[in-house]
C-alpha positions as CSV (number, residue, x, y, z in Angstrom):
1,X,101.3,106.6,88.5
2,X,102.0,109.0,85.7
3,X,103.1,106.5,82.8
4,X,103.5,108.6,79.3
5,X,102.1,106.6,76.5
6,X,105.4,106.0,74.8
7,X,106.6,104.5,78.9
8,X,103.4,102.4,79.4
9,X,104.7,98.6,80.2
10,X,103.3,95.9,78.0
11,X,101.5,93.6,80.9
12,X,103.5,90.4,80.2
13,X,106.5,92.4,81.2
14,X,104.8,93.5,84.3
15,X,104.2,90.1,85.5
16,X,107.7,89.1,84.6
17,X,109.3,92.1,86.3
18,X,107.0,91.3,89.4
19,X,108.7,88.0,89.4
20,X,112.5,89.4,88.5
21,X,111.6,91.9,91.3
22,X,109.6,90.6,93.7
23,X,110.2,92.7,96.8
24,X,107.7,95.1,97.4
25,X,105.8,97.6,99.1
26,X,102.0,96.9,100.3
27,X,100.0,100.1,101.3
28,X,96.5,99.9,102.8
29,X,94.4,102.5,102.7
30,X,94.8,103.5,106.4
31,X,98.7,104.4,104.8
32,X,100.2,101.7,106.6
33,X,102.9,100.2,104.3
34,X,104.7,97.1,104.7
35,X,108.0,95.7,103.0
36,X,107.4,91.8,101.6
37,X,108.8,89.3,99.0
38,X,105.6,88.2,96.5
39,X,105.1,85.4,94.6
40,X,103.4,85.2,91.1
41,X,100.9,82.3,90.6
42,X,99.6,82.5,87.4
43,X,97.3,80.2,85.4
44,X,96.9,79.0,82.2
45,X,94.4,81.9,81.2
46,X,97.3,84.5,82.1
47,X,94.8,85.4,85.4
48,X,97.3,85.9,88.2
49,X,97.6,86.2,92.1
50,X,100.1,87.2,94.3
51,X,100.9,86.1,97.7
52,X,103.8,87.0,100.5
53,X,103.7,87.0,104.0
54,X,104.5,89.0,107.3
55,X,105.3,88.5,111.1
56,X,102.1,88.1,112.8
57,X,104.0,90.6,115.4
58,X,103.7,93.5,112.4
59,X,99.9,94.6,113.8
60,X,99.4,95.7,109.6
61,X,97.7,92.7,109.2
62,X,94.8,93.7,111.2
63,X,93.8,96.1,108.7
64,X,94.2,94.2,105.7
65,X,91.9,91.8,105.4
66,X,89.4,92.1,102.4
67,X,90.9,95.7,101.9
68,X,92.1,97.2,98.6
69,X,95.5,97.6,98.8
70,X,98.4,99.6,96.2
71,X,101.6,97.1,96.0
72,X,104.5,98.8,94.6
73,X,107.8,96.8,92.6
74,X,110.4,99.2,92.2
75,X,113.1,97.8,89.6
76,X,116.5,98.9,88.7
77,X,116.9,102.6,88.4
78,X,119.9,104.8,88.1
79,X,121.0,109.0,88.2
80,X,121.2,109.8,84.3
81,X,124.0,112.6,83.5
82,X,123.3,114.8,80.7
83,X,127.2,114.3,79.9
84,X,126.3,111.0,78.3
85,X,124.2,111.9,75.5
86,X,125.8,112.3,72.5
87,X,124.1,115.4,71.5
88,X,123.3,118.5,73.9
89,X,121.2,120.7,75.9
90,X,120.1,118.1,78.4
91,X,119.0,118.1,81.9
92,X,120.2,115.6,84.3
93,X,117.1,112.6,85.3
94,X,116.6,109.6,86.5
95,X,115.7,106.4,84.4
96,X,113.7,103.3,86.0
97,X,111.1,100.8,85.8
98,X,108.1,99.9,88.6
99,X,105.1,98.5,88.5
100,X,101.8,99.3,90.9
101,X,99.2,96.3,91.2
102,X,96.3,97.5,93.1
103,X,94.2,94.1,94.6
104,X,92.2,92.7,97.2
105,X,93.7,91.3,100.4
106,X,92.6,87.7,102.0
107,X,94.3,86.2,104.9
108,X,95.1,82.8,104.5
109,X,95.1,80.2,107.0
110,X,98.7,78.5,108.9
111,X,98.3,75.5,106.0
112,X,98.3,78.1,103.2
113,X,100.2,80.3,105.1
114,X,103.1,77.2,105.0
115,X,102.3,76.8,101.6
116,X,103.5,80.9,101.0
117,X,106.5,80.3,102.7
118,X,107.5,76.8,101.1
119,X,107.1,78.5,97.7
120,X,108.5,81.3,98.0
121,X,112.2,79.2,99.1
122,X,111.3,77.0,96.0
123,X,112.0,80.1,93.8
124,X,115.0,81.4,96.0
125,X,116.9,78.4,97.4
126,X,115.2,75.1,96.4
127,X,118.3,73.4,97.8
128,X,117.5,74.5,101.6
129,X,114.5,71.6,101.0
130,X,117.5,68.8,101.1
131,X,119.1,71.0,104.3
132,X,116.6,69.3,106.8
133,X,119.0,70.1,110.1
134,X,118.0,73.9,109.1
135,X,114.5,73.6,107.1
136,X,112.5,71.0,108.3
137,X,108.9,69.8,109.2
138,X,108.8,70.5,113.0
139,X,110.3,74.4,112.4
140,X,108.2,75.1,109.8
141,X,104.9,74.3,111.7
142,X,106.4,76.8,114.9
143,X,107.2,79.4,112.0
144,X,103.5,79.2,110.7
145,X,102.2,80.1,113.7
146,X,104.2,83.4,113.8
147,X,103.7,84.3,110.5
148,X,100.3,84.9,108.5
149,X,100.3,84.2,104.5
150,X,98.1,87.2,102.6
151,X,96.7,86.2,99.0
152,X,95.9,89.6,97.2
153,X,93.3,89.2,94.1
154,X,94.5,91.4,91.3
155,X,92.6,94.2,90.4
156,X,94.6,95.9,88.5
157,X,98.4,96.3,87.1
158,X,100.3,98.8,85.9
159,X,104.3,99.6,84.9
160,X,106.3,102.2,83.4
161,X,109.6,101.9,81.4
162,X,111.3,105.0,82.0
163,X,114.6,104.2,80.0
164,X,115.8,107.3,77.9
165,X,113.3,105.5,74.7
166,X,112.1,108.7,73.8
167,X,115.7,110.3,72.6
168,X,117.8,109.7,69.5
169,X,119.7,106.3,69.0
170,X,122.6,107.5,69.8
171,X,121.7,109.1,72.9
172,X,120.2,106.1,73.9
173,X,123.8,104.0,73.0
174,X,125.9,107.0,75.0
175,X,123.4,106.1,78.3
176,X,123.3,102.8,78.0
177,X,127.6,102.1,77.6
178,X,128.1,104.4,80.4
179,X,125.5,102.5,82.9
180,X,127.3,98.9,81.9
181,X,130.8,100.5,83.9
182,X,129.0,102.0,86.7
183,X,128.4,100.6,89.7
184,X,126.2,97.5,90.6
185,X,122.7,99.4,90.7
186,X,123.7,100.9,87.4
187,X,124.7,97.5,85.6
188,X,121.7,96.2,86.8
189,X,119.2,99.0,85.0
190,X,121.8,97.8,82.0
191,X,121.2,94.6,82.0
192,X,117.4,95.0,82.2
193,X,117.3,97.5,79.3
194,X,118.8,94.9,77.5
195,X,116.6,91.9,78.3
196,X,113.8,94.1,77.0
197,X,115.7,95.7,74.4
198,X,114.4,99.6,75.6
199,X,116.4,102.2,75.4
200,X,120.2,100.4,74.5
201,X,119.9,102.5,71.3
């Protein structure tokens, strides 16, 4: 990925914007590509896995097993009109932020493979646990048979903050106040400027 130096994302933001937007793209190197929810598991060193899973019916799996594969976050990005910088000529463009992890694929067994799926509702409904008449034991043990959990070793990570940082203050204000009253896509790229504090101006 091209990243400018002044776009390169620090790698503690990565990780966090892996697990802010954790739906992804997996491509192998035969150029099969796959669309899954990861999971960060990260340890007290900062060294970090990810993990997902996919229908044992999608026949990607068969080529992924100790393969090197490119795993692409896209964030929140929006259409930048050159009508919202305070100061002119401009071209239109388009601000966003992404991340690429390239890693090593294992295929995990139905037990880990459980263990995937159980985590990854712990981070998006915790609640369904107590909802047994729709989660429960005996469903979760048909469901691990269908599905196959995949544990990619990191090899390496990369992001890229596109967000306007490189214009003037004000330009970066005009962008930024017109993105919070667009629509929901928009407001999102807002909101995440602002966590991180690029490009508000």
């Amino acid at each position: 990925m091209y990243i400018p130096k002044n776009q390169q994302m620090p790698s503690h933001l990565a990780i966090e914007f892996i697990e802010a937007f954790g739906f992804a793209c997996v491509i192998s190197p035969c150029l099969n590509a796959s669309h899954l929810p990861f999971i960060v598991d990260q340890n007290s060193k900062g060294e970090f896995k990810l993990f997902t899973h996919l229908a044992r019916a999608n026949k990607h799996w068969k080529t992924l097993d100790e393969q090197e594969v490119m795993i692409i976050f896209s964030g929140p990005h929006a259409y930048i009109s050159p009508t919202w910088y305070k100061q002119g000529p401009a071209v239109p463009t388009w601000n966003y932020a992404a991340v690429h992890v390239k890693g090593r694929v294992k295929l995990l067994d139905e037990y880990e493979t459980l263990n995937v799926v159980n985590k990854t509702v712990e981070k998006y409904e915790a609640g369904l646990f107590n909802q047994t008449e729709i989660y429960n034991h005996e469903f979760n043990t048909r469901l691990s048979r269908a599905i196959l959990g995949i544990e990619v070793e990191v090899l390496s990570i990369e992001g890229k903050l596109k967000l306007g940082q490189q214009r003037s203050a004000n330009d970066q204000k005009g962008v930024f106040d017109v993105l919070c009253t667009k629509g929901p896509e928009s407001k999102i790229l807002a909101d995440y400027m602002q966590k991180i504090n690029v490009g508000t101006g």
